[in-house]
ZALUM-213735 format. One record per residue: x, y, z of N, C-alpha, C, O, CB in turn; residue in three letters. Coordinates in steps of 0.02 Angstrom, whole numbers, padded with zeros to 5 digits, always signed. Glycine has a CB too. Layout:
<nodes>
XYZXYZXYZXYZXYZALA;...
</nodes>
This chain:
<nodes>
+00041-00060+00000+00000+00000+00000+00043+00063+00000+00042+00109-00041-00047+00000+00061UNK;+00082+00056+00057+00137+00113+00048+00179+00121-00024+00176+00174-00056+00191+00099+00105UNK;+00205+00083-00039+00230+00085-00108+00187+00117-00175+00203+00156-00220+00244+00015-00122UNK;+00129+00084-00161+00069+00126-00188+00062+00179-00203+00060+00212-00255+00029+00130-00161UNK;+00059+00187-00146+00029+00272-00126+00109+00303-00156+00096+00346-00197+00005+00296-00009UNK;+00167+00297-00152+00226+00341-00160+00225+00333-00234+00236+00390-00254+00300+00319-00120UNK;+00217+00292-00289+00204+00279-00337+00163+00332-00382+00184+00360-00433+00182+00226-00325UNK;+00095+00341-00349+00045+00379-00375+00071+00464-00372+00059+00510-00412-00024+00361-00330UNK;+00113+00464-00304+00126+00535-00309+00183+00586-00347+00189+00646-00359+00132+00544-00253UNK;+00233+00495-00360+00288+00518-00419+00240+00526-00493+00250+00578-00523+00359+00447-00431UNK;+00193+00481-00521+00128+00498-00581+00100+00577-00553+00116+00618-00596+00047+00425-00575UNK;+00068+00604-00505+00039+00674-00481+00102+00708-00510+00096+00743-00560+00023+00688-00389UNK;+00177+00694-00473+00237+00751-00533+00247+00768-00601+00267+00818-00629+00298+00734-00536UNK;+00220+00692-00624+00222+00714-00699+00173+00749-00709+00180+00807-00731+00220+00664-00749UNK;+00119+00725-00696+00031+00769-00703+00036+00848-00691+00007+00893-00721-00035+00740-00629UNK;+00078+00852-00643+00078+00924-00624+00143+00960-00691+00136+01014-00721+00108+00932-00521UNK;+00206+00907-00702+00234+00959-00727+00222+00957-00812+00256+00996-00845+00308+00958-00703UNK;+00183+00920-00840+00134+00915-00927+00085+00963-00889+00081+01008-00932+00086+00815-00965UNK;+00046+00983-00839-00001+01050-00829+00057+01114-00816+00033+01164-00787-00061+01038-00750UNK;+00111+01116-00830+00141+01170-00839+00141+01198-00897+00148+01258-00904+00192+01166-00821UNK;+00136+01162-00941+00130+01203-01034+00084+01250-01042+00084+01299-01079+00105+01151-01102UNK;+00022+01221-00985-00039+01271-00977-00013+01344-00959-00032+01397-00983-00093+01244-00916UNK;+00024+01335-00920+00058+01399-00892+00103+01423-00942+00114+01484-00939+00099+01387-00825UNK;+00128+01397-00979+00174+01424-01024+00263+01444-00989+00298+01436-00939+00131+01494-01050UNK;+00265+01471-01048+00362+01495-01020+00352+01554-00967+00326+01609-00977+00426+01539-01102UNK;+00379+01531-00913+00398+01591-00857+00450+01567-00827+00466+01508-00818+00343+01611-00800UNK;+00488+01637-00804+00544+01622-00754+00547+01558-00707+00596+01522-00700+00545+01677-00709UNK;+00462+01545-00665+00473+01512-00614+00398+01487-00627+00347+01511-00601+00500+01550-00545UNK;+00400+01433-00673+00332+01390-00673+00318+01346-00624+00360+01304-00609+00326+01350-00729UNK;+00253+01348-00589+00235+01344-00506+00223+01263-00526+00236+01224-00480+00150+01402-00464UNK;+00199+01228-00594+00183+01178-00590+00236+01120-00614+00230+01059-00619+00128+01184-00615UNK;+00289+01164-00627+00347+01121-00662+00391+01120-00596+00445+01090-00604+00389+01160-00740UNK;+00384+01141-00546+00430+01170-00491+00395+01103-00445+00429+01059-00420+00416+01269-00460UNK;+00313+01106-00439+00296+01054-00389+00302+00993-00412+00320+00948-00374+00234+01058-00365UNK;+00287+00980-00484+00292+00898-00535+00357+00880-00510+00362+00825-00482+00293+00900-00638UNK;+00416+00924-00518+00481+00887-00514+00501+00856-00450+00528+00803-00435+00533+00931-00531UNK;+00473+00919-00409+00488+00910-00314+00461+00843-00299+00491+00797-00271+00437+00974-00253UNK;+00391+00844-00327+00352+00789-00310+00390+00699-00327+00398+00649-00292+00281+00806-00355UNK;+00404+00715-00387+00424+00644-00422+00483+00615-00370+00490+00562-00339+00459+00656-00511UNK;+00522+00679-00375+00611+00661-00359+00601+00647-00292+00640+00603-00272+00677+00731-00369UNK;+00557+00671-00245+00549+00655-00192+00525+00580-00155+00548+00547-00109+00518+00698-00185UNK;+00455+00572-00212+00433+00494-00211+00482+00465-00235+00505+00430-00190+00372+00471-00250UNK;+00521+00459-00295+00583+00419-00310+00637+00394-00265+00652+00334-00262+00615+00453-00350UNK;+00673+00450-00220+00704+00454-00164+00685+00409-00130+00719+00358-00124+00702+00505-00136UNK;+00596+00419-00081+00578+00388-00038+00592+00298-00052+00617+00253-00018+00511+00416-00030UNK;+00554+00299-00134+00565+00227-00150+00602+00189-00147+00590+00131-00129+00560+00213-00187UNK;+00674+00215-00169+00731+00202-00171+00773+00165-00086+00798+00109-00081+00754+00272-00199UNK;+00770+00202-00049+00769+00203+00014+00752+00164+00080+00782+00144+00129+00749+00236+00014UNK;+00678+00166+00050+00633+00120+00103+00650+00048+00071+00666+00001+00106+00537+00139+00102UNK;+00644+00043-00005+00633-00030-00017+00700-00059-00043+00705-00114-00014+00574-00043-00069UNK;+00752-00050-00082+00796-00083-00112+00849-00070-00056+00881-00118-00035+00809-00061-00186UNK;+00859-00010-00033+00910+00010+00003+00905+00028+00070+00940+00070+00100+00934+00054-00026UNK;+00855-00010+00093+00828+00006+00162+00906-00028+00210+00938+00006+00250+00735-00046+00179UNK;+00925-00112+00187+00983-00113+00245+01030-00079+00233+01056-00069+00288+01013-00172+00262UNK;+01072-00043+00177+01083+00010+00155+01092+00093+00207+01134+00134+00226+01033+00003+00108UNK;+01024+00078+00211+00999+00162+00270+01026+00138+00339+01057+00170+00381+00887+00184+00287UNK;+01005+00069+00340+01019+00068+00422+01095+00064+00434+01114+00099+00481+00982-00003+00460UNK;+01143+00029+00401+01215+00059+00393+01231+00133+00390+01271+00164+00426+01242+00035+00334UNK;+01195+00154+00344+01218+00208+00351+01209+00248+00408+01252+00290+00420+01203+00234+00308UNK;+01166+00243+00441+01140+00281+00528+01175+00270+00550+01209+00316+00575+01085+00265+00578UNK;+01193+00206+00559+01239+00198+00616+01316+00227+00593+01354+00236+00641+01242+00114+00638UNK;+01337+00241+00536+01395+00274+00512+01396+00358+00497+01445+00395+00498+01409+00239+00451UNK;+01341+00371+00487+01351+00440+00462+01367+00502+00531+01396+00556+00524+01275+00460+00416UNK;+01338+00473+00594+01364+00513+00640+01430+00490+00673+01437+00492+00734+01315+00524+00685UNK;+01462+00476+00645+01532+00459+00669+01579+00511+00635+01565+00530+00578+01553+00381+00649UNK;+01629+00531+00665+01668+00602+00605+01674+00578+00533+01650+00601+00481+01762+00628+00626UNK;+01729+00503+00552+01726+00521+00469+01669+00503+00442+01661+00533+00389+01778+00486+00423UNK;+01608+00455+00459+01563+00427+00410+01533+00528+00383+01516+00554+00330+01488+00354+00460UNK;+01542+00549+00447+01494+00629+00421+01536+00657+00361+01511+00683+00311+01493+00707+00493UNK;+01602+00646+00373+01653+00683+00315+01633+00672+00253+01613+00707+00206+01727+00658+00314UNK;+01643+00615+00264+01649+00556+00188+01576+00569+00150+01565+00560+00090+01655+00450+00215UNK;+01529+00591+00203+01462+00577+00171+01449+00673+00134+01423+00687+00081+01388+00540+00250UNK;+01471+00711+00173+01457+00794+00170+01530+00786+00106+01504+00795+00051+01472+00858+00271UNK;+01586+00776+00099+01623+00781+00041+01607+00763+00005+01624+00795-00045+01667+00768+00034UNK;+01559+00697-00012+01541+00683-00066+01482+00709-00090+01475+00740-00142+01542+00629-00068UNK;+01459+00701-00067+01384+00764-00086+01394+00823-00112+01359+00841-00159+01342+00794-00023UNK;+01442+00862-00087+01483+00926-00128+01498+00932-00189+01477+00970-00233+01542+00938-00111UNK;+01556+00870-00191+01589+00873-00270+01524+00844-00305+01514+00874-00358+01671+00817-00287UNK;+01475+00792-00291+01459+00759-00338+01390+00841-00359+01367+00859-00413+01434+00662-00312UNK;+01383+00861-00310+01332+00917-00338+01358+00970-00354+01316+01015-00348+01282+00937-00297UNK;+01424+00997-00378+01461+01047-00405+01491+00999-00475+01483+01022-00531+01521+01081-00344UNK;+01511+00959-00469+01547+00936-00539+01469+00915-00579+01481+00906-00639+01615+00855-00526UNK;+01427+00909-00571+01339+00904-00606+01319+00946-00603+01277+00955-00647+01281+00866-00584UNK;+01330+01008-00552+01318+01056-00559+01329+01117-00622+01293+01160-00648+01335+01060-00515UNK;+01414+01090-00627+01432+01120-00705+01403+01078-00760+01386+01105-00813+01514+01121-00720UNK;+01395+01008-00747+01367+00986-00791+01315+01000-00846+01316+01000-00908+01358+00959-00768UNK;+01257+01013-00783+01175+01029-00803+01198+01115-00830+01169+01139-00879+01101+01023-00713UNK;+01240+01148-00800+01247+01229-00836+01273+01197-00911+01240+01223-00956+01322+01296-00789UNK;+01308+01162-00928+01328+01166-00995+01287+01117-01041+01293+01114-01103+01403+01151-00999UNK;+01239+01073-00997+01193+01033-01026+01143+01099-01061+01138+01106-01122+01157+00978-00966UNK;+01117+01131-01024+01064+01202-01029+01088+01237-01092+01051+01241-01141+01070+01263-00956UNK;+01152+01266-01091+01193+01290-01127+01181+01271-01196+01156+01306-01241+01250+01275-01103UNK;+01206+01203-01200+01173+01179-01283+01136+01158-01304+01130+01131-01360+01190+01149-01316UNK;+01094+01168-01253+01000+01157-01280+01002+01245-01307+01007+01266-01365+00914+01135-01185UNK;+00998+01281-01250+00982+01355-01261+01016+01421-01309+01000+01478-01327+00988+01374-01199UNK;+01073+01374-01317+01135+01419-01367+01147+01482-01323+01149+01534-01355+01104+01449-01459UNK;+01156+01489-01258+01165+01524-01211+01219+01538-01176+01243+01486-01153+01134+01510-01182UNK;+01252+01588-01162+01327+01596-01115+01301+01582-01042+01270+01625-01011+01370+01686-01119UNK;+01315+01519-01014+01324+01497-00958+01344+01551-00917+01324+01533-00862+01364+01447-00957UNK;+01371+01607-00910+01408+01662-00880+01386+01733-00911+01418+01785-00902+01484+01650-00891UNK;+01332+01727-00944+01288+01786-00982+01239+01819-00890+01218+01876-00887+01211+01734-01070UNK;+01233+01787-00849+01204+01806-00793+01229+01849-00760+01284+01864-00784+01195+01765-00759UNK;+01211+01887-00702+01241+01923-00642+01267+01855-00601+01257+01796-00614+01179+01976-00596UNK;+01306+01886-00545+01315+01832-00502+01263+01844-00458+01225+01893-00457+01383+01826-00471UNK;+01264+01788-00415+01212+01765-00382+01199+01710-00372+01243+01668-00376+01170+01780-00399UNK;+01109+01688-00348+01093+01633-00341+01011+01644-00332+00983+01674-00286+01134+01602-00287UNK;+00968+01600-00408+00918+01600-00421+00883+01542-00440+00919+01496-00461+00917+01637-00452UNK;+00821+01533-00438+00794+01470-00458+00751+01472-00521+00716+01522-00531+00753+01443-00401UNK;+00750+01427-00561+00680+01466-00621+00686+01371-00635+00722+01328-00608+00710+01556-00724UNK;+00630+01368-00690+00611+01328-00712+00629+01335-00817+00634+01384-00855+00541+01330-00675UNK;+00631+01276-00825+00640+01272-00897+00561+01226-00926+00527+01187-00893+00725+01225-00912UNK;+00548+01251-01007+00492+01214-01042+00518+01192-01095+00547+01227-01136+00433+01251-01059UNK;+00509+01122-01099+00539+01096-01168+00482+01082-01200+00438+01046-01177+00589+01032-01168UNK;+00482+01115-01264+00432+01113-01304+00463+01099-01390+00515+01120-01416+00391+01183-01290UNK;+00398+01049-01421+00361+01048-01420+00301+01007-01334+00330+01000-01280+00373+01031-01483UNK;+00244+00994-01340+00226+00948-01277+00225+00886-01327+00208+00875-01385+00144+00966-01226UNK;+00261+00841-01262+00262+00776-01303+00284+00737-01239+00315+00771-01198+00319+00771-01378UNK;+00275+00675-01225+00298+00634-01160+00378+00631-01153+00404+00628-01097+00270+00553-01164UNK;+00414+00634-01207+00497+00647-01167+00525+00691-01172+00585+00693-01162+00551+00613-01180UNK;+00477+00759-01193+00499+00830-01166+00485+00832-01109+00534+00847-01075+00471+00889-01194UNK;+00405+00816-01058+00382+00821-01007+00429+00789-00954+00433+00812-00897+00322+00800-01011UNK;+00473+00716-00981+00508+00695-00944+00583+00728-00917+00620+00724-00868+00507+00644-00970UNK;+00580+00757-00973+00645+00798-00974+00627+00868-00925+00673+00886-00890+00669+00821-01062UNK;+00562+00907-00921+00535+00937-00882+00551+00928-00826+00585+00973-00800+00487+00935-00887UNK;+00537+00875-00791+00552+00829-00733+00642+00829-00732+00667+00867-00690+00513+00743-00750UNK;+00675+00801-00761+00723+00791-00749+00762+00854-00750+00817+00843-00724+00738+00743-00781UNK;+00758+00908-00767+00813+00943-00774+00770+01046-00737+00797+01100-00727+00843+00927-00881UNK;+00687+01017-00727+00669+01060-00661+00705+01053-00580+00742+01007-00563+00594+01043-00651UNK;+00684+01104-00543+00709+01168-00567+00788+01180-00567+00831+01147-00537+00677+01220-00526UNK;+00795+01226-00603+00876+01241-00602+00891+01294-00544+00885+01355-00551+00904+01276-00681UNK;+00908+01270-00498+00940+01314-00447+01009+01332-00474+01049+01287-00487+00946+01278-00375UNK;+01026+01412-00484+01109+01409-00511+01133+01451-00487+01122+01511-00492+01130+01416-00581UNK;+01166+01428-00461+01242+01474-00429+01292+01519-00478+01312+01480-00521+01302+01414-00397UNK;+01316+01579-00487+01348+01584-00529+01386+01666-00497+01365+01709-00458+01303+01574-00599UNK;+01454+01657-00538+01510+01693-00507+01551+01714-00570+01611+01697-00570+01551+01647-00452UNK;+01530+01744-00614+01564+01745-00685+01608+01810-00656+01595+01857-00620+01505+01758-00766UNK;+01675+01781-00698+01681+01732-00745+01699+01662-00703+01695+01614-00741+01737+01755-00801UNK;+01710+01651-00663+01737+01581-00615+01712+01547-00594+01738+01496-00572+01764+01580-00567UNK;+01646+01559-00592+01616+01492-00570+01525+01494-00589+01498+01549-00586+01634+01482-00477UNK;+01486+01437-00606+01434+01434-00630+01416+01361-00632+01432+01314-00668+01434+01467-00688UNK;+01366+01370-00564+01332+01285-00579+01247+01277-00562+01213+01303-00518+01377+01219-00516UNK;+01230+01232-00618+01143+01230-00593+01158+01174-00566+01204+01136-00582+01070+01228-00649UNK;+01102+01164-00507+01075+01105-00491+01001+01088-00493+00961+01132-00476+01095+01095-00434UNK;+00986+01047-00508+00901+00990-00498+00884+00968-00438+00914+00975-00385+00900+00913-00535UNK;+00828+00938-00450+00795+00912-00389+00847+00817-00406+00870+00780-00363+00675+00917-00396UNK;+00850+00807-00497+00870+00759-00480+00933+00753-00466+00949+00699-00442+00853+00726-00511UNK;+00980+00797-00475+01072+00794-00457+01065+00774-00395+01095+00723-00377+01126+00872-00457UNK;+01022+00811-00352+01005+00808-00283+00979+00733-00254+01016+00709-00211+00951+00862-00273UNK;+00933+00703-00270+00928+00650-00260+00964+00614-00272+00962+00570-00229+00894+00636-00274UNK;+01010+00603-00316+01061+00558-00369+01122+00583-00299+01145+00531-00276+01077+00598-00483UNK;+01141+00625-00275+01188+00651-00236+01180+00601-00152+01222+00569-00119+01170+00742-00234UNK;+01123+00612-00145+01095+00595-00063+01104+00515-00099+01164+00501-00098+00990+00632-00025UNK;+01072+00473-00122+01071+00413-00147+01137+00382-00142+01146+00342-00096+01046+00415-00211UNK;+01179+00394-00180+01244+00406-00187+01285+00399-00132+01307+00349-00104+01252+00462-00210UNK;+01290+00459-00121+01319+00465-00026+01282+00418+00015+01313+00408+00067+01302+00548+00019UNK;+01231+00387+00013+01209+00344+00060+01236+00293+00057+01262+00279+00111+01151+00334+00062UNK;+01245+00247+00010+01281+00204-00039+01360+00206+00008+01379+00162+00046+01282+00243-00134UNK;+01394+00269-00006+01452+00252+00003+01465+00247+00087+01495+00204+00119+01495+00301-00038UNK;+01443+00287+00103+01437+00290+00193+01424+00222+00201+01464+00198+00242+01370+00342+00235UNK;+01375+00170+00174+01360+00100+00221+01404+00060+00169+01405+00000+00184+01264+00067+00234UNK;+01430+00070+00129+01492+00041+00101+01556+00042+00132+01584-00012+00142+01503+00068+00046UNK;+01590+00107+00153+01638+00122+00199+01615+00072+00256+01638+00016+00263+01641+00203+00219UNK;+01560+00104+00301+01550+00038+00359+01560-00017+00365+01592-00045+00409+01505+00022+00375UNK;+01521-00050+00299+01517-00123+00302+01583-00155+00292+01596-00213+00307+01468-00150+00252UNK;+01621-00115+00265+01698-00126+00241+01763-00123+00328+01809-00158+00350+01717-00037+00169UNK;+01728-00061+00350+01759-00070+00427+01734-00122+00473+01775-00145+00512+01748-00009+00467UNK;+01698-00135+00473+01658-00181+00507+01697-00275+00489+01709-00319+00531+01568-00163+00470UNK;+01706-00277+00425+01731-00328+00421+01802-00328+00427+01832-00381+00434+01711-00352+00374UNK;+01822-00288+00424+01929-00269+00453+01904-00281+00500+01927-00336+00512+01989-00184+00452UNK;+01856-00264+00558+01858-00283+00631+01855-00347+00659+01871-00364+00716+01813-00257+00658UNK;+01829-00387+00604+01818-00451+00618+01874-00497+00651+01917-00516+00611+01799-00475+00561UNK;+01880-00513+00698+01926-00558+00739+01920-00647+00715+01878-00681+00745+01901-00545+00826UNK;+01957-00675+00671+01979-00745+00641+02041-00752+00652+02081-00708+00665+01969-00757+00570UNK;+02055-00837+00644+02134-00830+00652+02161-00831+00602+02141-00848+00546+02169-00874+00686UNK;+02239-00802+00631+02269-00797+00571+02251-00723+00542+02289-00705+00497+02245-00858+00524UNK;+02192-00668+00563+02189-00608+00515+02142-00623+00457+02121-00572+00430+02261-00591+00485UNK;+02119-00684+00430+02092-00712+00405+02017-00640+00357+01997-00629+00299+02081-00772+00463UNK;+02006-00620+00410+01955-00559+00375+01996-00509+00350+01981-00499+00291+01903-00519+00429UNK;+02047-00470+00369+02063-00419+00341+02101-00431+00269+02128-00384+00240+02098-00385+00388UNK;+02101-00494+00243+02145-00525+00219+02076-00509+00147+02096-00510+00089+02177-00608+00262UNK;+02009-00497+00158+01958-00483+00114+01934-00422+00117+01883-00412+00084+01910-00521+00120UNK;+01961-00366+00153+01951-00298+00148+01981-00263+00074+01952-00215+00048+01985-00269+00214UNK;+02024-00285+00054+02053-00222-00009+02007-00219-00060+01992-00161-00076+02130-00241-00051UNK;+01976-00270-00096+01944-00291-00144+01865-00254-00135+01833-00228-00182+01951-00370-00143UNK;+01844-00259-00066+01779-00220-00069+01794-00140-00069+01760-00097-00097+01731-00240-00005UNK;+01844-00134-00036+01878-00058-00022+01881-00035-00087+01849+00015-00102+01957-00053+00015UNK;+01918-00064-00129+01910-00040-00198+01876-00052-00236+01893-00031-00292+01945-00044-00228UNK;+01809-00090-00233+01727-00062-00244+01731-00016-00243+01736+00020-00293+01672-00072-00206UNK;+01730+00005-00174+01677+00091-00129+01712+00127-00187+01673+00142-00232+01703+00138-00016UNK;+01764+00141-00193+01828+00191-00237+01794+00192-00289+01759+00241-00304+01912+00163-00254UNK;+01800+00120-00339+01773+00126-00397+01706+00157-00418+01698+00199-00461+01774+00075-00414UNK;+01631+00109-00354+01590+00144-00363+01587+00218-00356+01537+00247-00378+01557+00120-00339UNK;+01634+00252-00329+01602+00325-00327+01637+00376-00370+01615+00431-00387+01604+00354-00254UNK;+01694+00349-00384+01741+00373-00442+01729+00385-00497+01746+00436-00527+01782+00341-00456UNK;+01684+00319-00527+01654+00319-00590+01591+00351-00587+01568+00340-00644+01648+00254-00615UNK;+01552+00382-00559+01526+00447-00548+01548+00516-00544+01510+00564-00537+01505+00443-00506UNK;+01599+00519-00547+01616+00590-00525+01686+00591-00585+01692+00642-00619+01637+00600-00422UNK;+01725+00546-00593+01768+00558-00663+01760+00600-00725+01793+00649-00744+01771+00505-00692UNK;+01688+00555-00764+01693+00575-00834+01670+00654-00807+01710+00701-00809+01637+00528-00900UNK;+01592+00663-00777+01566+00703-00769+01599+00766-00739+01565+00817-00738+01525+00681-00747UNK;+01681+00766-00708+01749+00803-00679+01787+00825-00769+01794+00880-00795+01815+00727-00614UNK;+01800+00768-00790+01811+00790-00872+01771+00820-00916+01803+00849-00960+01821+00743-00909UNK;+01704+00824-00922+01666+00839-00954+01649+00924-00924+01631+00969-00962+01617+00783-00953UNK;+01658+00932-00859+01637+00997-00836+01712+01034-00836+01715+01094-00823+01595+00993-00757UNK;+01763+01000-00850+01819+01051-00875+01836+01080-00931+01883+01118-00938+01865+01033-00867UNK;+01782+01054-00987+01771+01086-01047+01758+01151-01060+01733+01173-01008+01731+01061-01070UNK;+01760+01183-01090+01755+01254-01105+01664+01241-01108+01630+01201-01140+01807+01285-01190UNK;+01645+01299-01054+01566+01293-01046+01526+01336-01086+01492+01383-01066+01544+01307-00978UNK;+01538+01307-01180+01519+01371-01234+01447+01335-01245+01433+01289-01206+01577+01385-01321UNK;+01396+01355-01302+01332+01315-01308+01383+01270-01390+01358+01220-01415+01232+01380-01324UNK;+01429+01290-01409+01463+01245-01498+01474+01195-01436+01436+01147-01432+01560+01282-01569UNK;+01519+01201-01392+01552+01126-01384+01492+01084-01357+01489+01027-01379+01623+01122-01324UNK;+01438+01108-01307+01411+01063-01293+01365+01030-01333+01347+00972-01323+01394+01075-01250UNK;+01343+01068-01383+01303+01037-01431+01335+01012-01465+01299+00981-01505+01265+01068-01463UNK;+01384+01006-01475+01408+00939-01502+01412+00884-01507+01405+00843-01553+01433+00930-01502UNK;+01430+00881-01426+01421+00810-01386+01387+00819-01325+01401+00803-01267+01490+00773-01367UNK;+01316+00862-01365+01242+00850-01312+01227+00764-01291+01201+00761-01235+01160+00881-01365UNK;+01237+00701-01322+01231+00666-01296+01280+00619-01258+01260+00572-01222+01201+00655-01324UNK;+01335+00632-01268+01372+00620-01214+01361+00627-01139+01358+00586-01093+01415+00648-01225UNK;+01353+00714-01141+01345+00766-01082+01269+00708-01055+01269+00684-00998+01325+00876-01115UNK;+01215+00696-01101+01140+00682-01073+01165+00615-01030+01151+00606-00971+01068+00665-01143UNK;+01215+00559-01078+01241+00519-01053+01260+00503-00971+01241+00462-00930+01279+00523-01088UNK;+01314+00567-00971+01359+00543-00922+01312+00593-00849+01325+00578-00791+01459+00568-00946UNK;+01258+00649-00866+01218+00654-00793+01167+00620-00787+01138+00630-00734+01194+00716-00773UNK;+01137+00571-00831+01086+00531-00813+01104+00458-00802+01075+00432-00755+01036+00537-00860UNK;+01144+00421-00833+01149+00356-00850+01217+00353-00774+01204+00320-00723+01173+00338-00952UNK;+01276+00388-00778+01324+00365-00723+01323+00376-00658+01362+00357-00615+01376+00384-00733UNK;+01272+00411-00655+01245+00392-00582+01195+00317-00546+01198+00294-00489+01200+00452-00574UNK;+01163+00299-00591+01143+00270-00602+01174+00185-00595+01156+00138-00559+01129+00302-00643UNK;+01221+00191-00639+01278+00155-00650+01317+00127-00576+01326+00069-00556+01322+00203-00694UNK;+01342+00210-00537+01392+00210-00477+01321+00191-00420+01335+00177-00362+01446+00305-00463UNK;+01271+00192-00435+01220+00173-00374+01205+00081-00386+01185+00041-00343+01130+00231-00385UNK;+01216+00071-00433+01224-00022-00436+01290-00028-00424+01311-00059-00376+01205-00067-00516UNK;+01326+00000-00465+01401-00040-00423+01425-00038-00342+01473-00069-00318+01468-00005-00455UNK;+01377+00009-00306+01395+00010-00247+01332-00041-00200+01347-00072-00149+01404+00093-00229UNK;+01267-00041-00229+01241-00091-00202+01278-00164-00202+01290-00195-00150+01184-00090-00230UNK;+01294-00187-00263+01324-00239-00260+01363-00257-00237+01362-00314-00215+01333-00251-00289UNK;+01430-00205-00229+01468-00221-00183+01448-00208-00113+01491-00218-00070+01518-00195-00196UNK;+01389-00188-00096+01368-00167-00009+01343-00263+00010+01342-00292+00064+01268-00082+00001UNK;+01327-00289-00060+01298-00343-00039+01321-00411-00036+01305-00463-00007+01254-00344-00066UNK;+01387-00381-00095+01487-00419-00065+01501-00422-00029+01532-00471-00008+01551-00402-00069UNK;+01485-00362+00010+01531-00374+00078+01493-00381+00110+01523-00405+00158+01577-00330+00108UNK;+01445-00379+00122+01390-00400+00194+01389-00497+00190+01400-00533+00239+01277-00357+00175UNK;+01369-00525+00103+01393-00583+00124+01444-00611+00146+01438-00655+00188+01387-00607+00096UNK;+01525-00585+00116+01603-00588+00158+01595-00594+00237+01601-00646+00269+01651-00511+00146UNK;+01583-00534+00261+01574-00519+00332+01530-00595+00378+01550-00619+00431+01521-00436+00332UNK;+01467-00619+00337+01412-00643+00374+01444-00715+00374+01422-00758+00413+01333-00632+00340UNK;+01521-00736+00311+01542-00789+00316+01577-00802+00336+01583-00862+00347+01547-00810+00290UNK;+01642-00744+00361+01712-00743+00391+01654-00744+00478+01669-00792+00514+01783-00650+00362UNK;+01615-00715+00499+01611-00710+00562+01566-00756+00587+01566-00776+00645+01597-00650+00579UNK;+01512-00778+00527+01492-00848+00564+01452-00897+00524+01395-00911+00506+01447-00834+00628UNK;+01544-00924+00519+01552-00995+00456+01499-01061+00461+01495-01110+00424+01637-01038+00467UNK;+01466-01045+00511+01401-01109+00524+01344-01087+00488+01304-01126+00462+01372-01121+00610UNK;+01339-01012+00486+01271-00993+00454+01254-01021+00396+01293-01028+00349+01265-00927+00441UNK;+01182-01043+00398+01145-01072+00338+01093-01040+00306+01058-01063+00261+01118-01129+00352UNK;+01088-00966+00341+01016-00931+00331+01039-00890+00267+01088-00918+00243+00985-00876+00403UNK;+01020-00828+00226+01039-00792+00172+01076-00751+00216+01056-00727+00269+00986-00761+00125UNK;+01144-00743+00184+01205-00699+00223+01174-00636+00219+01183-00606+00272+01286-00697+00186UNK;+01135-00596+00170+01134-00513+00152+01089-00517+00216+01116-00506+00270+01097-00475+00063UNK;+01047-00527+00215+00997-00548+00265+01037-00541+00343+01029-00491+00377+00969-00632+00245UNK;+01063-00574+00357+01107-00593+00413+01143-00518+00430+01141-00480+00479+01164-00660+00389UNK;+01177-00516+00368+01222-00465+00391+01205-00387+00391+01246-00342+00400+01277-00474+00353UNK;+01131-00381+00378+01090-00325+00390+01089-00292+00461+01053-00243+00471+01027-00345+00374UNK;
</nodes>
């Protein structure tokens, strides 16, 4: 039922942000602003409660610890400043626009992709609203509701990754026997979060003109929708590497499902 109900209210985001065309182009379309909030929010919740719920509970118990807080507030930063330039130069070669044509500041507006059609509306969704920071000539970044989700998701990921990874170095066998399976998940966590934040680190060091990005507009669509995406399975999987590792180095009798166990 719950799933339900969070379901229907990510469908109410789209509903609301396809009733934004009604409204037409404005700075700050009220219905493209609530569709997106709405979706990204039910998405989040979904995400969370059901696939990555033992996930959350690692992470609680890690994120108030210094470093789990570090690890979790640094990554959230870069990954929403390096997407941040992203989505400015994504905008850029849709709009044929100087990314740095603004005052500095910090404003929110909404974008309409038109014609109306279901993967403009989606794109509505995905790339409402643009919160953008900007400091021309030095600095200029939008963010979304979804960078933002994709960010928190992310960082959750790596925080109960880091844990589950300390947790099994703690493991007492003889011989050392557990720490002897720490490097390999350790360089999971790395990989998964690396390969999020790499291309999209190369791609936002590009000259932020609207020629270059329209060039390789689908690259750019590529690497902020699809590699997050990407770095949020490679880190489940390995959260669920090492929770079975852990549930077998510490108790080699178990017959029940290790992920399970080691929740």
């Amino acid at each position: 039922m719950l799933a339900a109900a969070v379901v229907s209210l990510a469908c109410t985001g789209v509903a609301f942000a396809y009733a934004g065309y009604s409204v037409g182009i404005s700075a700050l379309n009220p219905d493209e602003l609530v569709g997106a909030g709405l979706f990204w929010a039910a998405v989040t919740f979904l995400a969370l409660a059901f696939p990555l719920r033992a996930a959350v509970r690692t992470f609680i118990r890690y994120v108030t610890t210094p470093a789990g807080g570090a690890i979790f507030v640094a990554y959230i930063t870069v990954h929403l400043l390096l997407y941040g330039f992203l989505l400015e130069g994504i905008l850029a070669g849709i709009y044929g626009t100087n990314v740095f044509a603004v005052p500095a500041g910090f404003f929110v507006s909404t974008n309409l992709f038109l014609p109306v059609s279901l993967a403009n509306v989606l794109f509505d969704v995905a790339f409402n609203p643009s919160i953008v920071m900007t400091i021309p000539p030095l600095f200029s970044a939008a963010l979304s509701f979804y960078s933002m989700s994709a960010a928190l998701l992310i960082g959750v990921l790596v925080v109960a990754n880091v844990g589950k990874v300390k947790e099994l170095g703690r493991l007492s066998t003889a011989g050392g026997r557990a720490r002897a399976f720490v490097l390999l998940p350790a360089a999971g966590v790395v990989f998964g979060a690396s390969c999020c934040l790499s291309v999209a680190g190369v791609l936002s060091l590009l000259s932020p003109t609207a020629s270059v990005v329209f060039s390789n507009l689908w690259l750019y669509y590529g690497t902020y929708f699809l590699l997050p995406v990407v770095a949020m399975a490679l880190l489940y999987v390995n959260l669920v590497s090492v929770a079975k590792i852990a549930a077998g180095v510490g108790s080699p009798r178990q017959t029940g499902p290790s992920w399970q166990v080691a929740r």
